[in-house]
N, C-alpha and C positions, 0 to 999 in steps of 0.2 A: 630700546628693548633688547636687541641682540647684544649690548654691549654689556647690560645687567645681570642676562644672563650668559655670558661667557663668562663674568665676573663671578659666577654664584658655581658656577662647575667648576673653574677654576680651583675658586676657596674649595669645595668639596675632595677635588683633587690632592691638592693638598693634605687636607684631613685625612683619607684615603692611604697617601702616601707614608704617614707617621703613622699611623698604626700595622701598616702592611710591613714595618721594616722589621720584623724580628721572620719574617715568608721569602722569602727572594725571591725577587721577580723574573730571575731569567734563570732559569733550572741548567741549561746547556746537556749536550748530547756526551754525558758522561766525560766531558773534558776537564772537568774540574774535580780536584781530590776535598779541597776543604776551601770556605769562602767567609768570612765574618758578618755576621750579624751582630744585630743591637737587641738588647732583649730587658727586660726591669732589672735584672745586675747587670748591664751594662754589655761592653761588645766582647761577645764568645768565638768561638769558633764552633762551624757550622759542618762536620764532613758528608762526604759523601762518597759513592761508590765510581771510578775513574779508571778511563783508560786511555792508551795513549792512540794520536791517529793513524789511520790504516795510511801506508804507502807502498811504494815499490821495493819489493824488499832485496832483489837481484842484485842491488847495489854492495849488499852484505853479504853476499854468498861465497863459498869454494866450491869448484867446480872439479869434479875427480873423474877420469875416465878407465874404463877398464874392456878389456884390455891399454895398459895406457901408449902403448906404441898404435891403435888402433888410428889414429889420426892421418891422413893421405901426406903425402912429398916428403917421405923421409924413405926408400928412397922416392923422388920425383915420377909421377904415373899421370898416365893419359888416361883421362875420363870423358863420358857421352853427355850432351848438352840434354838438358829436363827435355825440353820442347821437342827435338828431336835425337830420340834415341841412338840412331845412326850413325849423327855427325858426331864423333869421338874424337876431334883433335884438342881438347880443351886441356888443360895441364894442371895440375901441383904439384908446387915445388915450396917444401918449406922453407929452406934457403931464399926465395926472394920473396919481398913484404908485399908485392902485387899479389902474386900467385899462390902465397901462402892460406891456409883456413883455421889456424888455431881456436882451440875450444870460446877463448874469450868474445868471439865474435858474435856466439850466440845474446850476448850480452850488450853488446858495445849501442850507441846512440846512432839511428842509423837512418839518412834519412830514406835510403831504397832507393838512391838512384849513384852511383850503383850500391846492389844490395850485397853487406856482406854477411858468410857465414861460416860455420864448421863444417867440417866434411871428412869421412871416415876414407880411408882404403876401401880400394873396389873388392867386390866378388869373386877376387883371379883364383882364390883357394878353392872355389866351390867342387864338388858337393859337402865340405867342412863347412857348417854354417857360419856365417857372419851376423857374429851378436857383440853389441857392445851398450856398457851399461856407463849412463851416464848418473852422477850423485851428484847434487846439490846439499849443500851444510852449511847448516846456519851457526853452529856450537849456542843456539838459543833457543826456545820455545818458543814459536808463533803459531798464531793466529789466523789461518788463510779469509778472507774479505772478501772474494773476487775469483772470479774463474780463471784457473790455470791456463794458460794458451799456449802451446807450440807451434812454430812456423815453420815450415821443411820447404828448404830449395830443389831438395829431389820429391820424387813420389813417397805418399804418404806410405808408410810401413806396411805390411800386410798380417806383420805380427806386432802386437809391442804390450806390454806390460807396464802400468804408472801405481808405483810402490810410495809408502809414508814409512818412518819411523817416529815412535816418540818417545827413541831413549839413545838418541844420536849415534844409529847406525849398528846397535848391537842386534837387535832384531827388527826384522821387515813383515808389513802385511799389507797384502795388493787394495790399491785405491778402486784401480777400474782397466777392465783388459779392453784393449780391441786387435779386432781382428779382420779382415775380408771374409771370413767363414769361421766363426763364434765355436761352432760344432765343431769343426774339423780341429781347430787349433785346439781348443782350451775344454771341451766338451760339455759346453754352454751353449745355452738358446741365446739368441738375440737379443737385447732389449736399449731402450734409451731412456733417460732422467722422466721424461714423460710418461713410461709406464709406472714409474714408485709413488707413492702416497707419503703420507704424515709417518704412516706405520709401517713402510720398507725406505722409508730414506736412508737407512742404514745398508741395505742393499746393495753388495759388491758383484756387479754385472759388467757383460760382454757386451760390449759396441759394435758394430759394423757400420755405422751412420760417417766414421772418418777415415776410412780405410780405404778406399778407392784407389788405382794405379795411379799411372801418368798420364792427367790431367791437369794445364796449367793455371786453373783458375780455384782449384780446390789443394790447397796447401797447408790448412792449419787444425789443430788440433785442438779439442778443450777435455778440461776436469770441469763439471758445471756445477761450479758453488750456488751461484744466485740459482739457479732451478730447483737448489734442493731447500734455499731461505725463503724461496717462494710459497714453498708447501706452508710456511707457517706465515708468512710475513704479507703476501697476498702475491699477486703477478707483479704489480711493480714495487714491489718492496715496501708500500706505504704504512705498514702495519710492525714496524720494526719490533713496536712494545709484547707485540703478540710472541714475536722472534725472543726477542732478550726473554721471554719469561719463561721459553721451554731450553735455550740454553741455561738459563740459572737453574733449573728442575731437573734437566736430564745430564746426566753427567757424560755418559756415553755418546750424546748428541754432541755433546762441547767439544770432548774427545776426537770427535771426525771429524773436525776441522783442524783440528789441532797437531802440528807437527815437528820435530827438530829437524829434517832430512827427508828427502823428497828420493826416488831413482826413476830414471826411467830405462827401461830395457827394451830395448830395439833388439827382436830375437829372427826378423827374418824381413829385408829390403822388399819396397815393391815390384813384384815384377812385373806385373799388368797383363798376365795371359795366364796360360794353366801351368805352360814348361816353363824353364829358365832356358834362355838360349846360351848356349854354351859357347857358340861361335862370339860372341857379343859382352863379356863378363862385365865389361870395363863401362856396360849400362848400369849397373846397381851396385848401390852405395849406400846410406845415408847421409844426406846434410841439412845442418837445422840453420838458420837464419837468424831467431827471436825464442826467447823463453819470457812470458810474462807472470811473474809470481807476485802479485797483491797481499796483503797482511797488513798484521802489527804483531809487535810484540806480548806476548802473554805476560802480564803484569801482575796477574788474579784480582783486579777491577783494586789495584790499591797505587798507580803511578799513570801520569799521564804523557810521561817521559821516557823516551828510549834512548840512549846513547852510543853511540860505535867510537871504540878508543881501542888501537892496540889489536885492531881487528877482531874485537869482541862487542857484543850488543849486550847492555845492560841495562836494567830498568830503575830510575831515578826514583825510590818507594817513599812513599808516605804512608802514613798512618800508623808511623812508628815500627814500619816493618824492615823488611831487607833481605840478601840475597838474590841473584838474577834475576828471578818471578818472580821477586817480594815473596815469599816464600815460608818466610819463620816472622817471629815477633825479635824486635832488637832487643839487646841486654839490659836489662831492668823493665822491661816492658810485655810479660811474662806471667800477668797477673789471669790471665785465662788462657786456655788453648789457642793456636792460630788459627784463624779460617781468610779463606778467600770471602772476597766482596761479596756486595750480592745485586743484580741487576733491578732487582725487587727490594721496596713495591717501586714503581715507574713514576714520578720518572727520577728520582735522585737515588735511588738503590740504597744500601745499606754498607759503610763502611767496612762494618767490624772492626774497628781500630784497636790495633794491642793494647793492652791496660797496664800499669807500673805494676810489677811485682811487686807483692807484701814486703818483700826485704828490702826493695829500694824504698818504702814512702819515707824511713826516717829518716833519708840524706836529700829526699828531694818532695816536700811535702804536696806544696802546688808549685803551676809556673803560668805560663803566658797564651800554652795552648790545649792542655789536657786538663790537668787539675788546677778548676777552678775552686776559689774559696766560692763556697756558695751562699747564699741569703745576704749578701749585703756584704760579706766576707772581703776583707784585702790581704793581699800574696805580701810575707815581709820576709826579704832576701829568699825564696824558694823554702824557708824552712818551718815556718809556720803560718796559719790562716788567725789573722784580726776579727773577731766574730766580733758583731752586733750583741750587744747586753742580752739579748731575748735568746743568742744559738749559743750552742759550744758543739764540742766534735774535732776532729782532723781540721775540716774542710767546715767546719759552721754547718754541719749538716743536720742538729737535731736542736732540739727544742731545748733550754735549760729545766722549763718544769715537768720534762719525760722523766727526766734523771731524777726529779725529785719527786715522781709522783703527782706531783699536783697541777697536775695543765685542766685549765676549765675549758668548757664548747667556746669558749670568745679567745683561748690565747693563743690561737693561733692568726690574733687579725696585723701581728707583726708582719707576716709573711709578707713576701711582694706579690701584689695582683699578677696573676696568669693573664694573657690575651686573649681576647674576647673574638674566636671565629664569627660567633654571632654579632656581633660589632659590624664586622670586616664583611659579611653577607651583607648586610644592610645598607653600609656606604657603598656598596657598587649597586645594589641594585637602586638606589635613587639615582646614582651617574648615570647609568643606565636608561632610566629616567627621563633626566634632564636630557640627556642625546636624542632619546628619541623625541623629545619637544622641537627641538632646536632647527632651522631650516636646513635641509641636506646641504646645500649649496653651499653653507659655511663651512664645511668638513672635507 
């Protein structure tokens, strides 16, 4: 009996399967730009809306500092250990590679033991404030995924400022300040990610949540992406579709994540009391450890490829598009305006694939991936479409008795049958069916 009927789900499965094949069974999580199906003229292609995946993007960065002599051991200086502010025999020297802290360390693979990092010139000028601005550059459009993290080997800043560009560095507008006293620094109230909603996610607020002195267990800093994707996506992100549907809708939303250049301004060292001690300079500094910047490259949902060549990141485009972002439509392909992808509807989104321009169809009528000869139609050498006795057109795209006036209600029974959703409902719900017949224990 069981073997009958594994034999009768089987067959169904089967039948199931050939008609299912003009649907694709595996949507994927926008990794795929275009995928082939089989459809009654035979196999097309299928696009869809693509991007490429999120990773570590620091691996791709320049790092600028400014002041750029700001960097400790040039000349060589005595600095005070985090843990104890006191004991200040500790040294750099950038002449030797033990002792040295160059900027690149904020980056390096590290496992922490020991930990390395950057480290500015102490204090010794003060009351002249010690500020220095660090720039991260991508010379590309990303995407940030992931919460920004900084990790400081000294005390957390007491001022600091975390800036975006998104026109590589020509103008700046602040991401999120913090500060030890919101009020006094920047003349802002308090707040954290947890106070903004749906409707102030846009919300450029003052922190005091990472600003603490010298305390050695509290040393890192965030930009909280995931708590602002959570307002739409849910607490643990399982509602992504919710997510992609207000970035495809809100252009401004898309926009604040979006960045070519990042800075951060470190405008006043911690100094963990109310004064500076004066006798003591060589306690404050800044030094950072880790920068973790998360992303992908902005493709505009038409590449699922990024490339660094040349110390440049550029996006591998489909859909007949091109340019860093995929950006324009390519030459001859020009036949409607460009637009970006669209994450919508969910879950394969909408290409927008460039169309041939009018001027190109007479050197390139059909080919293998856009223009298809349609109704039955075959591609002969790209320059013309083979129509079936019943079409003619470019592409076999119309009736021959349009043309002549005389198409009766029956002449269109040429056409090729469309597939049948209602078909493809009904063979799963008998599978369905049959499984639930079936004893668990064989599943």
């Amino acid at each position: 009996m069981y073997l009958s009927r594994f034999l009768s789900i089987h067959a169904l499965w089967v039948t199931v399967s050939s008609v299912m094949q003009p649907y694709p069974l595996v949507w994927g999580h926008y990794d795929v730009c275009k995928t082939q199906i089989y459809t009654e003229e035979g196999k097309v292609w299928d696009y869809m809306a693509c991007q490429p995946e999120s990773t570590d993007m620091t691996k791709y960065l320049k790092v600028k500092l400014d002041p750029p002599d700001i960097t400790c051991g040039d000349p060589p200086e005595s600095f005070c250990a985090m843990g104890n502010p006191y004991m200040c025999n500790n040294e750099c020297d950038a002449s030797t590679p033990e002792l040295a802290h160059p900027p690149e360390l904020m980056f390096d693979f590290e496992g922490r033991h020991p930990s390395t990092f950057w480290q500015s010139a102490t204090w010794k000028e003060y009351p002249k404030p010690l500020q220095v601005n660090i720039t991260l550059s991508w010379s590309k459009t990303i995407e940030l995924t992931d919460n920004i993290v900084i990790t400081f080997e000294s005390g957390r800043p007491d001022q600091m400022i975390l800036e975006k560009s998104l026109d590589y560095g020509r103008t700046w507008q602040p991401y999120q300040y913090y500060a030890t006293d919101c009020l006094d620094a920047f003349h802002m109230d308090p707040k954290s990610v947890k106070d903004l909603s749906q409707h102030t996610v846009l919300e450029i607020i003052c922190t005091e949540e990472y600003s603490t002195g010298y305390t050695t267990n509290s040393k890192i800093i965030h930009f909280e992406i995931k708590d602002r994707f959570a307002f739409f996506a849910g607490p643990r992100l399982r509602n992504m579709a919710s997510l992609y549907g207000q970035l495809d809708t809100t252009k401004k939303l898309r926009d604040f994540f979006t960045v070519t250049d990042l800075r951060i301004r470190l405008l006043r060292p911690a100094v963990g009391e109310i004064f500076v001690d004066e006798l003591h300079l060589a306690r404050y500094f800044y030094a950072i450890s880790d920068i973790k910047v998360r992303g992908r490259c902005k493709c505009n949902l038409h590449a699922t490829v990024c490339v660094y060549d040349n110390s440049k990141l550029t996006c591998e485009c489909e859909h007949n598009t091109t340019g860093p972002d995929c950006g324009k439509c390519k030459k001859n392909y020009q036949g409607r305006p460009w637009s970006p992808g669209s994450y919508l509807p969910i879950p394969k989104g909408t290409a927008n694939t460039c169309i041939p321009s009018i001027s190109s169809i007479g050197t390139n009528v059909c080919d293998n991936e856009l223009l298809h000869c349609q109704n039955g139609g075959t591609c002969h050498n790209n320059v013309r479409c083979l129509c079936p006795a019943a079409y003619t057109g470019i592409l076999c795209e119309k009736l021959r008795c349009e043309e002549a006036g005389s198409c009766s209600s029956d002449s269109s029974q040429g056409a090729p049958p469309q597939g049948s959703p209602a078909l493809l409902l009904l063979l799963l719900l008998l599978l369905t069916a049959l499984l639930g017949t079936a004893n668990p224990l064989l599943f």
